[in-house]
N, C-alpha and C positions, 0 to 999 in steps of 0.2 A: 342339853344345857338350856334352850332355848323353852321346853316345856318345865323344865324344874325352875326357872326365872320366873315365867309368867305363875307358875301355883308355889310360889315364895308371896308373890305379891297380893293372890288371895281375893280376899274380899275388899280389898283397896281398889282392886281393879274396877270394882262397880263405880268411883268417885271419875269425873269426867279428865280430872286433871292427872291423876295415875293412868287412865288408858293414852291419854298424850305422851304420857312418857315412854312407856310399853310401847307404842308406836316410832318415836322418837330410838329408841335403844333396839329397836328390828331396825330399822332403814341405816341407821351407824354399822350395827354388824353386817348387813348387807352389801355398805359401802365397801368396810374394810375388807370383804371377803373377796370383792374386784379386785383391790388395792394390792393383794399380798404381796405381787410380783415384786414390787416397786419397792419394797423392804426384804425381798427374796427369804420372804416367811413364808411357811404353811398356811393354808386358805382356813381352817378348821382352828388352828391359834389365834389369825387376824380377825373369824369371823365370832369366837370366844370373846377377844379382847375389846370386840364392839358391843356385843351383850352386856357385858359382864362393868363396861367402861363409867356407869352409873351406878351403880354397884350401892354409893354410897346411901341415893338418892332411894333406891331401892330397901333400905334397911330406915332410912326416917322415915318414910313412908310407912315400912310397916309398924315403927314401934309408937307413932302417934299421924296415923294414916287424914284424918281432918285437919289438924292445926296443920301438914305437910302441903295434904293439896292447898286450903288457903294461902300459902305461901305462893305457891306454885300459880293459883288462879291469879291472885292480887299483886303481885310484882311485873313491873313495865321498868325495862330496861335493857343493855349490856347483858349476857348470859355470865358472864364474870357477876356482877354486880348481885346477884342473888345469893353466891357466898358468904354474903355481909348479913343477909335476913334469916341464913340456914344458924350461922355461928349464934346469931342474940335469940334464936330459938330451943336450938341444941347445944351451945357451946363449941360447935364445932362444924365444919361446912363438909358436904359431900363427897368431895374429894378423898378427905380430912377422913370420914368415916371410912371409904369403901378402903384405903389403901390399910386401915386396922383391920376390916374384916380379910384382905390378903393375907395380911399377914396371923391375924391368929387362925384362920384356917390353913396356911399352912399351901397356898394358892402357888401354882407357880413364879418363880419370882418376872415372869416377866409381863405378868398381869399386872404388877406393880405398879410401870410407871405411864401403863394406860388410863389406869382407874386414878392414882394421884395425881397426873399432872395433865389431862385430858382440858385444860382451860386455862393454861401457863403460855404463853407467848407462842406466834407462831411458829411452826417450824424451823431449825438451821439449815444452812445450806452445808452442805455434803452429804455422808451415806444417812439414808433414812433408817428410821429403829420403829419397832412396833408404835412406841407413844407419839411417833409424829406421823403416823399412818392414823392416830386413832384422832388425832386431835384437828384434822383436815376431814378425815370421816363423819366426826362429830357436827363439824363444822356448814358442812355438804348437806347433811342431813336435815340441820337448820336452813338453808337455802333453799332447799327443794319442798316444802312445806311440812317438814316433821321435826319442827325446833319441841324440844323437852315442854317446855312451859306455852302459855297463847301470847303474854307479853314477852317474849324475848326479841331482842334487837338484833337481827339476823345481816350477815355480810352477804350482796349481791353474791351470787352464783358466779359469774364470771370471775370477780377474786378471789374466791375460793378455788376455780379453775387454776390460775395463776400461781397459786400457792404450789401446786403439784411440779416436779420433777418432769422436765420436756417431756420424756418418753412413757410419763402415766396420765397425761391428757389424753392420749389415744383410745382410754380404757372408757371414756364419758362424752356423752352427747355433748356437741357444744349447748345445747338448749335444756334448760331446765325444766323445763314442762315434762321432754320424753323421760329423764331417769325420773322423775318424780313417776310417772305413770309406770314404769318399769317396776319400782320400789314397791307402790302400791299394789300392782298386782302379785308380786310375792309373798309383801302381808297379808293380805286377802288369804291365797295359798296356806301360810303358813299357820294363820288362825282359825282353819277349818280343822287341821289336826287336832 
């Protein structure tokens, strides 16, 4: 999945602000793939539905891969707040696409409500579901220095710690620095394949 994502993205990948992403959507799947436990998912579903969780972003990208990255270089804000610049571009924001491309390909459905609602409030309290694994992932991922975009408005590591279920703190360094270097070192790894 991991190699069919990156040669989907192509020759977008050469644009500085599509490899942030691609970076961004490894360090999410990475996350989620710790995380499984905590939503007592499969590590290979969790580590899918981090891949796969911009999905949208993935598809503007390719179908107007410059106007996309300018988006993505020139917006400074909230990560919510770029939905608003995806929609008066394409009509329609990230989310928005990836959860059409689940469903006309026909995706499992429980990639669904990774990829559409991966930036909707944060999690509730009681049993975790894949999307609130993916949307603390996401989250983590912007924290630790691999937010999707350069201008996004990232929440302290520590609150994103806090966000997690008492018994899935155990899973992460208190210190942001180590899993960023942990994360890094796998992308490295993983982009030699």
């Amino acid at each position: 999945m991991t190699v069919g994502v990156r040669a989907y993205l192509g020759k977008a990948m050469a644009q500085p602000a599509m490899r942030r992403l691609w970076r961004h959507d490894l360090a999410c799947a990475l996350i989620a793939e710790r995380m499984a436990e905590v939503a007592w998912e499969d590590k290979n579903t969790c580590y899918t539905a981090g891949i796969l969780h911009d999905l949208g972003r993935v598809a503007l990208a390719v179908v107007r891969p410059r106007a996309y990255a300018s988006v993505l270089e020139e917006y400074h804000g909230p990560v919510e707040g770029i939905l608003h610049a995806e929609r008066a571009l394409f009509g329609m924001d990230h989310c928005e696409t990836g959860w059409q491309l689940v469903e006309d390909w026909r995706l499992p459905e429980i990639l669904a409500s990774a990829v559409a609602e991966h930036h909707s409030a944060k999690p509730t309290s009681g049993a975790w579901h894949i999307g609130d694994l993916i949307k603390v992932s996401c989250k983590m991922a912007d924290a630790t220095g691999f937010a999707a975009f350069a201008g996004c408005e990232v929440a302290r590591y520590e609150e994103v710690l806090a966000m997690l279920p008492a018994d899935a703190s155990r899973l992460f360094s208190a210190d942001a620095d180590t899993l960023a270097a942990e994360i890094e070192a796998s992308i490295k790894a993983i982009e030699q394949v």
